[in-house]
C-alpha positions as a Markdown table, in Angstrom:
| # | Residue | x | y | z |
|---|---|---|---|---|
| 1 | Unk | -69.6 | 30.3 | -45.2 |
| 2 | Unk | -70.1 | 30.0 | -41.2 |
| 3 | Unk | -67.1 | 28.5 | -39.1 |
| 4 | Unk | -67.9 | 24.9 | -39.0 |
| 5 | Unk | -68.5 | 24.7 | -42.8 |
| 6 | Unk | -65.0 | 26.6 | -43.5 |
| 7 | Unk | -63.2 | 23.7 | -41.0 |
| 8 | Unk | -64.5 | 20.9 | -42.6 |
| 9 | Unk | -64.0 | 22.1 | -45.9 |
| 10 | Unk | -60.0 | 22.9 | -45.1 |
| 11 | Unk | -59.9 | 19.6 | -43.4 |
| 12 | Unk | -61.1 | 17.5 | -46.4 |
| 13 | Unk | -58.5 | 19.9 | -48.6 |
| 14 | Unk | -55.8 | 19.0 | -46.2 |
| 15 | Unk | -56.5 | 15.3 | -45.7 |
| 16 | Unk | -56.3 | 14.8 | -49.5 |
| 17 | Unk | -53.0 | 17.1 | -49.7 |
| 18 | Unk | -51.3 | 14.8 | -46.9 |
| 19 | Unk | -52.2 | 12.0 | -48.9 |
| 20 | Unk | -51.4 | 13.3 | -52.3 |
| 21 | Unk | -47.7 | 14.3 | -50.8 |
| 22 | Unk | -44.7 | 12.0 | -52.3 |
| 23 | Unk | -43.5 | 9.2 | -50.3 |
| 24 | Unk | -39.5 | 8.6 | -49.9 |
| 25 | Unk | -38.3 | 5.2 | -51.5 |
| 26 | Unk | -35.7 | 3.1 | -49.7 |
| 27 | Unk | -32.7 | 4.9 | -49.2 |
| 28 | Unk | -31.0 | 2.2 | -49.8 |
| 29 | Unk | -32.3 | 2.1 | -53.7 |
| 30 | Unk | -31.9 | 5.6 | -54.3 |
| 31 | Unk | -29.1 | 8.3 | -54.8 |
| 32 | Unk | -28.1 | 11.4 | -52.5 |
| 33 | Unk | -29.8 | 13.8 | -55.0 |
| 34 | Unk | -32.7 | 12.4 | -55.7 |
| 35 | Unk | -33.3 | 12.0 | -52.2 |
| 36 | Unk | -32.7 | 15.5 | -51.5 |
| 37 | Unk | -34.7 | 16.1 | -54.6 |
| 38 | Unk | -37.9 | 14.8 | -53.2 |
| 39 | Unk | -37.5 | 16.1 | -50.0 |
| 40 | Unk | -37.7 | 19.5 | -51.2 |
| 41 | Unk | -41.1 | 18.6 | -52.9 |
| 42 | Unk | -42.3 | 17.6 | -49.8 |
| 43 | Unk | -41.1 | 20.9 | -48.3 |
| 44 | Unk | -42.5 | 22.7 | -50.4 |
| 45 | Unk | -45.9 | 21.1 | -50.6 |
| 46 | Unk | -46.1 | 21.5 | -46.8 |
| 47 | Unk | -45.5 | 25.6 | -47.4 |
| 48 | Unk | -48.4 | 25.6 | -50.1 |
| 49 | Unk | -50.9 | 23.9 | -47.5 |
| 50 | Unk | -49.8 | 26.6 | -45.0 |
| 51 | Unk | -50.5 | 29.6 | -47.2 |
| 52 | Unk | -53.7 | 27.8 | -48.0 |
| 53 | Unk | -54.8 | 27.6 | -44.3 |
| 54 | Unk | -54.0 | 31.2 | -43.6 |
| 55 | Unk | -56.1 | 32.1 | -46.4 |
| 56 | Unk | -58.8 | 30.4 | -45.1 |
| 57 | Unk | -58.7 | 31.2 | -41.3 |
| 58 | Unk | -57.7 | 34.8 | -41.4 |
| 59 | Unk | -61.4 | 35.6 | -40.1 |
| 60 | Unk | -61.3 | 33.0 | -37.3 |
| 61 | Unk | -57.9 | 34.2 | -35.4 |
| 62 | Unk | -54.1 | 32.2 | -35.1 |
| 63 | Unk | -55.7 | 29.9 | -32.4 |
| 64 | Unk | -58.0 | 28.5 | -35.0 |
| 65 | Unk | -55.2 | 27.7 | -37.6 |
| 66 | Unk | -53.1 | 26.2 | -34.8 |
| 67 | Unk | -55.9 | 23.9 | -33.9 |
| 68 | Unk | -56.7 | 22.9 | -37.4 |
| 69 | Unk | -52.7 | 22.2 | -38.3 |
| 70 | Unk | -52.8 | 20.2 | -35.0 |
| 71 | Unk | -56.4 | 18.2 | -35.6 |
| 72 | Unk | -54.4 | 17.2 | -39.5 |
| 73 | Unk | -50.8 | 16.5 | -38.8 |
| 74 | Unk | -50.3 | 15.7 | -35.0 |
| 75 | Unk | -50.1 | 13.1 | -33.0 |
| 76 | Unk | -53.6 | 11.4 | -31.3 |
| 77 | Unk | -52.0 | 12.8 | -27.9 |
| 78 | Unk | -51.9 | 16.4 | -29.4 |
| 79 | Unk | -55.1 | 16.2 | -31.1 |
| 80 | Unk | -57.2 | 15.3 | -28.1 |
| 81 | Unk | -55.3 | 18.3 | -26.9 |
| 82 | Unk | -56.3 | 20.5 | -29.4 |
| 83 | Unk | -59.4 | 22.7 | -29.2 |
| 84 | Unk | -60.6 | 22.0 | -32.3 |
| 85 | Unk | -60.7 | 17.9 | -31.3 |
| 86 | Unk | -62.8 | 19.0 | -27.8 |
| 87 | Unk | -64.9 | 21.0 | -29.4 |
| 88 | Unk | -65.9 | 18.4 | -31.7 |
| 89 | Unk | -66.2 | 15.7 | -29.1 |
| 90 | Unk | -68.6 | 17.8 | -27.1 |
| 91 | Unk | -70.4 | 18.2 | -30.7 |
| 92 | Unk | -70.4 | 14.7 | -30.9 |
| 93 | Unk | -71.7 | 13.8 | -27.4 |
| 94 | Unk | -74.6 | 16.1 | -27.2 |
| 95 | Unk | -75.6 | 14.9 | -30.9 |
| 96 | Unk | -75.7 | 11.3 | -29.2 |
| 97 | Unk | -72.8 | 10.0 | -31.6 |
| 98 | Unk | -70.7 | 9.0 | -29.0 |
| 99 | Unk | -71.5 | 7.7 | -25.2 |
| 100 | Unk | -69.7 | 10.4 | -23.2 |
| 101 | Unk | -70.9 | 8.8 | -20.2 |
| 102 | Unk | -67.7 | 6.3 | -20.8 |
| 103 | Unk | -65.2 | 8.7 | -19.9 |
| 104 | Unk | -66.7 | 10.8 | -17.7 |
| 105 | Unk | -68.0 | 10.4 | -14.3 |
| 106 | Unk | -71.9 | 10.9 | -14.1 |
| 107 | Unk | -72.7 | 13.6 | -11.7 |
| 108 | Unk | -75.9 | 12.0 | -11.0 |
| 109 | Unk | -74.6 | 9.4 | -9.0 |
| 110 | Unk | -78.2 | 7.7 | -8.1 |
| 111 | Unk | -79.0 | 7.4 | -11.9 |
| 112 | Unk | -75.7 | 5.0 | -11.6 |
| 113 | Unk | -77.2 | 1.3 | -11.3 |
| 114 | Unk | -74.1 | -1.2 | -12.0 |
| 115 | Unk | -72.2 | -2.4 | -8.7 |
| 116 | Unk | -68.9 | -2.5 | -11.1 |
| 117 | Unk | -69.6 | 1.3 | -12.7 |
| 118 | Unk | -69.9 | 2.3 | -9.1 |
| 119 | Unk | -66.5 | 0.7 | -8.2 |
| 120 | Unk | -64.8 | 2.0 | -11.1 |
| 121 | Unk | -65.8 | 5.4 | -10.7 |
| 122 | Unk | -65.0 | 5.3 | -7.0 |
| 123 | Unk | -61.8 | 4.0 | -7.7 |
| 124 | Unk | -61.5 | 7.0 | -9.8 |
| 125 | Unk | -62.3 | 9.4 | -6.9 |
| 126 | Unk | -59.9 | 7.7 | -4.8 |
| 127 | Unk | -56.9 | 8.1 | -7.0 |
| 128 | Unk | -58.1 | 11.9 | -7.1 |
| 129 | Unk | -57.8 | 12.0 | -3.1 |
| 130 | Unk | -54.4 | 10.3 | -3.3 |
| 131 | Unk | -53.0 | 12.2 | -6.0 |
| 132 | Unk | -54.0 | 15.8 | -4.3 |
| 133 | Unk | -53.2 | 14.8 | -1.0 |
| 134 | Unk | -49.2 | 13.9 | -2.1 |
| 135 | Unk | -49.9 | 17.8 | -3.9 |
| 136 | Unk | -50.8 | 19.7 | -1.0 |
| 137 | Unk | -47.4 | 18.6 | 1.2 |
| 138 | Unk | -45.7 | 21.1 | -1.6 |
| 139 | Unk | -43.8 | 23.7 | 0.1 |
| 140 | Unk | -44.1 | 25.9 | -3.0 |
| 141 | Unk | -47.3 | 26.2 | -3.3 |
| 142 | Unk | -49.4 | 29.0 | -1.7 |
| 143 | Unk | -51.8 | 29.6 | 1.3 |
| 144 | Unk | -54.4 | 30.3 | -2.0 |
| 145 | Unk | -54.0 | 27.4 | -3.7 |
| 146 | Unk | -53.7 | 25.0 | -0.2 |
| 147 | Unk | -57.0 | 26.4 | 0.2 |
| 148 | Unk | -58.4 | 25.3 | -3.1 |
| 149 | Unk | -56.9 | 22.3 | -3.1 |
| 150 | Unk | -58.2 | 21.5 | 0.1 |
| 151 | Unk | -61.9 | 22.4 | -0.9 |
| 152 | Unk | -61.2 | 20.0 | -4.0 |
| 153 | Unk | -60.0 | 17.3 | -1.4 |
| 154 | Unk | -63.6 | 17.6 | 0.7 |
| 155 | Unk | -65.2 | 17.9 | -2.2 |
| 156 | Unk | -63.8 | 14.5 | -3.7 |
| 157 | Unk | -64.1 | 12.8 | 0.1 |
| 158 | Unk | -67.8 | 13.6 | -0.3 |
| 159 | Unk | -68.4 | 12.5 | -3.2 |
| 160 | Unk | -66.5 | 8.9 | -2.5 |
| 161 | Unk | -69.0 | 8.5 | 0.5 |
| 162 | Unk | -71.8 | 9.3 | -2.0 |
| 163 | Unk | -70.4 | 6.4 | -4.1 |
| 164 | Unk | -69.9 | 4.1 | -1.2 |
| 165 | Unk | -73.8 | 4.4 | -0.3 |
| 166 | Unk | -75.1 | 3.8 | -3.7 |
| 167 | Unk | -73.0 | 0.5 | -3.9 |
| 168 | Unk | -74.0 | -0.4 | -0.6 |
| 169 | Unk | -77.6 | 0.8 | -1.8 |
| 170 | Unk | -77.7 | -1.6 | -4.7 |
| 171 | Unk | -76.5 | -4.6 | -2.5 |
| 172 | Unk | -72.9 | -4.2 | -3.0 |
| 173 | Unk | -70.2 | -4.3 | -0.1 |
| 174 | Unk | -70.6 | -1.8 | 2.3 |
| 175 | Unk | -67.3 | 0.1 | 2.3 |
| 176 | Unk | -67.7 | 2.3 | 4.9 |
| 177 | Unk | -67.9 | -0.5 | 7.7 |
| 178 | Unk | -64.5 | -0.3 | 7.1 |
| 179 | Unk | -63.9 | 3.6 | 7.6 |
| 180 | Unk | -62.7 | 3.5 | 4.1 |
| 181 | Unk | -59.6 | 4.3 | 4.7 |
| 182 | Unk | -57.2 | 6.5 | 1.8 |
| 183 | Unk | -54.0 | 6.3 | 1.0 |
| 184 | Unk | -51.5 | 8.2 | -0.7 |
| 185 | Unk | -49.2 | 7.9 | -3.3 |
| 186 | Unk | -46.1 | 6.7 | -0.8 |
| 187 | Unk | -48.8 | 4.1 | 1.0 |
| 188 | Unk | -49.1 | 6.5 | 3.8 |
| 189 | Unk | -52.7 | 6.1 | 5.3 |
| 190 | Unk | -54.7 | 9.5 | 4.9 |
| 191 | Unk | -56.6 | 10.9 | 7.7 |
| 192 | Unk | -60.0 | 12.5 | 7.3 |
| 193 | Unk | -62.5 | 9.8 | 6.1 |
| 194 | Unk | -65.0 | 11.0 | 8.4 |
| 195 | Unk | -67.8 | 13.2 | 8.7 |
| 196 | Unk | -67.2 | 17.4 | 8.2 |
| 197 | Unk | -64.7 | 19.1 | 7.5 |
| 198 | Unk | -61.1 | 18.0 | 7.3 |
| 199 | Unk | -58.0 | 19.7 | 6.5 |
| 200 | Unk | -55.2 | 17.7 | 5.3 |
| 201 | Unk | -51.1 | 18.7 | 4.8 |
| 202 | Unk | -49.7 | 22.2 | 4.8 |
| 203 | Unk | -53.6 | 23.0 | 5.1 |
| 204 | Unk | -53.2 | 22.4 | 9.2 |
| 205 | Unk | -50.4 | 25.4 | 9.3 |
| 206 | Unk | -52.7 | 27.7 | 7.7 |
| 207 | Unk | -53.0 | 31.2 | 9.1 |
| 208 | Unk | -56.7 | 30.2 | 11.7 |
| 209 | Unk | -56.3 | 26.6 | 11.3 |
| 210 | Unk | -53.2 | 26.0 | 13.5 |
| 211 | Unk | -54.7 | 27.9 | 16.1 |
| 212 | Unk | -58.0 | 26.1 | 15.6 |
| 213 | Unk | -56.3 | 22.7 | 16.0 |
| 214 | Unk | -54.1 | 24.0 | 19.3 |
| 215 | Unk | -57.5 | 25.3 | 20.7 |
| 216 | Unk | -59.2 | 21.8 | 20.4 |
| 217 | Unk | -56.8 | 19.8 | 21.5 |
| 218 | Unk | -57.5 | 18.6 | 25.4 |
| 219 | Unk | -56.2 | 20.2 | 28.3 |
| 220 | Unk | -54.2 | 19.0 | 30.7 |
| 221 | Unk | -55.5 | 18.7 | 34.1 |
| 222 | Unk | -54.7 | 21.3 | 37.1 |
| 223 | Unk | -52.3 | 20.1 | 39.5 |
| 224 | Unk | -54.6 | 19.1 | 42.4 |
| 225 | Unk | -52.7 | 20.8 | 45.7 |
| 226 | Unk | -51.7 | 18.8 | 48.8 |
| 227 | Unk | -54.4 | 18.4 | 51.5 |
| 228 | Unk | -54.2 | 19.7 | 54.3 |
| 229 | Unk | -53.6 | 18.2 | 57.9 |
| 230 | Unk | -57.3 | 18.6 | 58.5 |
| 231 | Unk | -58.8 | 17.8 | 55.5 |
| 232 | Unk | -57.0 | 13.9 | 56.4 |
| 233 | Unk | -58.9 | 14.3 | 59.7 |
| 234 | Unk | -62.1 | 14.3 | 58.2 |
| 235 | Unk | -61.7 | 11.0 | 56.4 |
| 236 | Unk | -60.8 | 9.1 | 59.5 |
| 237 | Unk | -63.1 | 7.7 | 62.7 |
| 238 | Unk | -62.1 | 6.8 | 65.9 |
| 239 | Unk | -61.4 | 3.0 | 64.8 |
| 240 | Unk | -58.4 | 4.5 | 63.2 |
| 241 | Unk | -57.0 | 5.7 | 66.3 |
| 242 | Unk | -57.9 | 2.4 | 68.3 |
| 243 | Unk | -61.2 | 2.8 | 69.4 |
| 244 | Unk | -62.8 | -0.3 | 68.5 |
| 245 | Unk | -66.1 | -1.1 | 69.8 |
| 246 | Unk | -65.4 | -5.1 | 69.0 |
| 247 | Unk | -62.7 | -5.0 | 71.3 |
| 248 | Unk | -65.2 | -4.2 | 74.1 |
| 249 | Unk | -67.6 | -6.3 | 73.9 |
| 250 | Unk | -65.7 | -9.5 | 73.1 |
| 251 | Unk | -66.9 | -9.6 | 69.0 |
| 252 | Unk | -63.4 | -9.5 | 68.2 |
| 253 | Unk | -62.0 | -11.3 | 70.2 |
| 254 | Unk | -64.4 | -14.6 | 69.5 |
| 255 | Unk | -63.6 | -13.8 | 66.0 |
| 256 | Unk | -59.8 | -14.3 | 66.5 |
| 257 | Unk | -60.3 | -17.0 | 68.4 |
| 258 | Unk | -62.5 | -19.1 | 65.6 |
| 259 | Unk | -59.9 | -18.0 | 62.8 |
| 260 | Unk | -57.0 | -19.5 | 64.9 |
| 261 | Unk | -59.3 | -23.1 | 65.7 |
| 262 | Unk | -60.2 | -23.0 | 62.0 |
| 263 | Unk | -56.3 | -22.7 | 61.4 |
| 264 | Unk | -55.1 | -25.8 | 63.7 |
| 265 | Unk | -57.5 | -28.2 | 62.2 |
| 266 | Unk | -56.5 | -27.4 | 59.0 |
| 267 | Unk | -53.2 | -28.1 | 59.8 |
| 268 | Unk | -53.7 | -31.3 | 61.3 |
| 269 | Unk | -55.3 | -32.6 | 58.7 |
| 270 | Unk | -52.7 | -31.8 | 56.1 |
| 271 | Unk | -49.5 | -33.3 | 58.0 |
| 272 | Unk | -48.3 | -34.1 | 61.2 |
| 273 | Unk | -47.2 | -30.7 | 62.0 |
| 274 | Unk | -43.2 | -31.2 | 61.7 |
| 275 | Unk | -40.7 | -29.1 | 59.3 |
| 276 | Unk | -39.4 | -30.2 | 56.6 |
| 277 | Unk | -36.2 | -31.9 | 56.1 |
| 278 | Unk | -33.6 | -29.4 | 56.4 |
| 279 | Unk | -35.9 | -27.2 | 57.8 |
| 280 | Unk | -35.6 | -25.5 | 61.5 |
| 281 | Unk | -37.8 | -24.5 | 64.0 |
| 282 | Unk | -37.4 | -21.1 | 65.0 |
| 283 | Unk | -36.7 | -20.1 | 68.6 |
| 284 | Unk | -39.4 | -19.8 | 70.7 |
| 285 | Unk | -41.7 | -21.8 | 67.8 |
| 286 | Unk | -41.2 | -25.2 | 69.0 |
| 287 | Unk | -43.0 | -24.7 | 72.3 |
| 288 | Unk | -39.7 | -25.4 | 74.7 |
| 289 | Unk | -40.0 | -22.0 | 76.3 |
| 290 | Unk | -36.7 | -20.9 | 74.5 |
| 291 | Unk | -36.8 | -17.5 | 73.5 |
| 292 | Unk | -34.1 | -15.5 | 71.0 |
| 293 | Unk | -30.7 | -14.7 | 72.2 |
| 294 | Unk | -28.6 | -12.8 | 70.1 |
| 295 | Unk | -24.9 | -13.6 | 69.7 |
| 296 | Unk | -22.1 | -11.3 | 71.4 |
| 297 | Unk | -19.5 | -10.2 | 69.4 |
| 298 | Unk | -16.9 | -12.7 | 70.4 |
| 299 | Unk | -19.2 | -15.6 | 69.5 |
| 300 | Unk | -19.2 | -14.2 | 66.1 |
| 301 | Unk | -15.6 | -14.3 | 65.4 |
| 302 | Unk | -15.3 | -17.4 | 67.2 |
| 303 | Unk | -17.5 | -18.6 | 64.4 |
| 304 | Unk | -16.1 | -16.8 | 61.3 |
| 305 | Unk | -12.6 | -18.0 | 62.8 |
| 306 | Unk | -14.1 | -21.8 | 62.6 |
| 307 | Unk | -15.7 | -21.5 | 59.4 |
| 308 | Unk | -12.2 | -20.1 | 57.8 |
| 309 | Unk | -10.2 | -22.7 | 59.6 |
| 310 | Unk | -12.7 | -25.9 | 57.8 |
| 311 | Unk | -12.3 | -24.2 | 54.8 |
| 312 | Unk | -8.5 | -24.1 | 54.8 |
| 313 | Unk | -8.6 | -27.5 | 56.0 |
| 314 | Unk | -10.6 | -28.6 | 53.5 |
| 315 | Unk | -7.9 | -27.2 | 50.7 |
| 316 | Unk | -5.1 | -28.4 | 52.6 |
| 317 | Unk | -7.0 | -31.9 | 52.5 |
């Protein structure tokens, strides 16, 4: 009897023992011992259907009779945990039984022709990135396993930009107009959605990287020294030091003159040329040959004295 003839012969034998086993009544309806009573039988039925699976997978190893107690009794979270149930689903999907394309992502991605199956899976990947991107900030883990992870994270960036094309290939929206940006699991946005190769987390302090990163990031510019007194020479001409040519043959001077003409008929055209209320002329400005005169001292506290002497009046008043 080869293995898989031997596991479904104890499984049949064990589903009919589990069903065969006695069922508790009420508790309610029933006395202390005779509830004790057939709790024992049920105890020791479950001790006969263990001796009769060690008799049976004694060739085959403990793992084996672990898996096949687990495939009969446990829970459908433990048995597709057990390798018993995986070995049979992989059974199963190569036989064509089951459509293992449902749960797994295809590696052909081209062979993939629904916009929605495209999505899903890419929604898939994305969860990946997010998951092992909060997993790589872990202080505990080590320069080994940042590096693996890291190649995993690549790996999964690739393949969502693989993804994106084949939706955008089959008329779906093009995702990577967008930079497609990545978040993590805190709604922090992810760098590294481009092209190469990115590193991402504690992966930046590895031993090589962090000198990598310091060696590409931009210098700053020398401090350019102070010119010299005769490198400012070289920039000037003699117009800077008053040697106009204009001046000398009258150019500039007709220029002036136009500017000023252009000046005066502008403002006579716009008013009469007075100041506005309120307004003074300034000395010399109003063309009565008065120039400035600037007050001596004792005119100045002649004035202050006045100005204190209305203002005191004016409180007194």
């Amino acid at each position: 009897m080869n293995n898989d003839q031997a596991f479904k012969y104890i499984s049949l034998v064990l589903m009919d023992a589990k069903d065969s086993l006695p069922r508790l009544d009420d508790a309610s309806s029933i006395d202390l011992k005779t509830f004790e009573l057939q709790r024992e039988r049920v105890r020791g039925r479950i001790r006969e259907l263990d001796f009769i699976l060690q008799d049976w997978l004694l060739p085959f190893g403990e793992k084996n009779k672990e898996d096949a107690w687990v495939g009969i009794f446990a829970r459908n979270s433990e048995k597709a945990q057990s390798m018993l149930f995986r070995f049979r689903a992989q059974q199963a999907a190569d036989l064509g039984i089951i459509d293992a394309g449902r749960t797994r992502r295809p590696k052909v991605i081209t062979e993939v022709n629904s916009i929605p199956l495209c999505e899903k899976w890419r929604g898939q990947v994305l969860k990946e990135i997010s998951r092992k991107v909060s997993k790589i900030q872990d202080p505990s883990l080590s320069d080994y396993q940042i590096r693996d992870l890291n190649d995993e994270i690549n790996k999964a960036m690739r393949e969502k930009h693989m993804w994106e094309v084949q939706i955008r290939n089959l008329g779906g929206p093009n995702y990577m107009r967008g930079g497609g940006k990545v978040y993590d699991e805190e709604g922090r946005e992810i760098p590294g959605g481009g092209k190469g190769y990115r590193y991402f987390g504690r992966a930046r302090e590895l031993p090589g990287v962090k000198e990598l990163f310091e060696s590409a990031k931009p210098k700053p510019p020398p401090d350019k020294p102070l010119e010299g007194r005769s490198d400012l020479r070289k920039q000037v001409d003699a117009s800077y030091y008053g040697y106009n040519l204009d001046e000398e043959d009258g150019t500039l001077l007709e220029y002036e003159k136009k500017k000023e003409q252009e000046a005066s008929e502008s403002l006579m055209k716009t008013g009469e040329g007075k100041a506005p209320p309120g307004w003074e002329p300034l000395p010399g400005d109003a063309g009565d040959g008065k120039g400035w005169r600037i007050p001596t001292n004792e005119e100045v506290q002649e004035e202050l004295v006045e100005r204190r002497r209305q203002r005191l009046l004016e409180k007194l008043g």
